[in-house]
C-alpha positions in Angstrom: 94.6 59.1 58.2 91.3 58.0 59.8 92.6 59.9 62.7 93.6 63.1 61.3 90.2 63.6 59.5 88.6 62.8 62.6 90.5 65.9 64.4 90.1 68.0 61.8 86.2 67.3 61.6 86.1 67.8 65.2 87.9 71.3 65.0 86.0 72.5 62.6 82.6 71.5 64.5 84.5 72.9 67.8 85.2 76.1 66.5 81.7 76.6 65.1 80.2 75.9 67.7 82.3 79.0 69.8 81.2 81.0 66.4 77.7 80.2 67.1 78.0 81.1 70.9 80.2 84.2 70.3 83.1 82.8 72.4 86.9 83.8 71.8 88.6 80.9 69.7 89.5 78.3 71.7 93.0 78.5 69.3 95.8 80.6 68.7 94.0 83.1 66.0 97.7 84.0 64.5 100.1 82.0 62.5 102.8 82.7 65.4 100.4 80.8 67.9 100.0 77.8 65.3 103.8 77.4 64.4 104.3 77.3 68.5 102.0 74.7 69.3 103.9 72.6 65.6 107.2 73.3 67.6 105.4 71.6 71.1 104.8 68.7 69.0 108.1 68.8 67.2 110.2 68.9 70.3 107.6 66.3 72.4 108.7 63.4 69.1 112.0 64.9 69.1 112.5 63.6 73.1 111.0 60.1 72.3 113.4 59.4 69.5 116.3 60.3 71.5 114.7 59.3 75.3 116.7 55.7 74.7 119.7 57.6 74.1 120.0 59.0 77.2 118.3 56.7 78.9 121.5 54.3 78.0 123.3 57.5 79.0 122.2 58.0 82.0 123.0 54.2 83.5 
């Protein structure tokens, strides 16, 4: 949990910090853009659960 707080603090500090400087977000800014990068992490745990699977399939 540690963790998650960390990258949410660090986020948050990120992205006021492109505020500040008037840069673009360094982000997705729409919902679409967020799902996309959930579905990257979905599909990334997705291949490790199943990576011994067809490494046993492949031999």
């Amino acid at each position: 949990m540690n963790i998650v707080l960390l990258s949410l603090f660090t986020g948050f500090l990120v992205g006021f910090i492109f505020a500040l400087f008037k840069l673009p977000i360094p982000a997705p800014p729409a919902l679409e853009g967020v799902i996309g990068i959930v579905g990257i992490y979905l599909g990334f745990q997705l291949f490790a659960k199943i990576s011994p699977w067809l490494s046993n399939l492949i031999k």
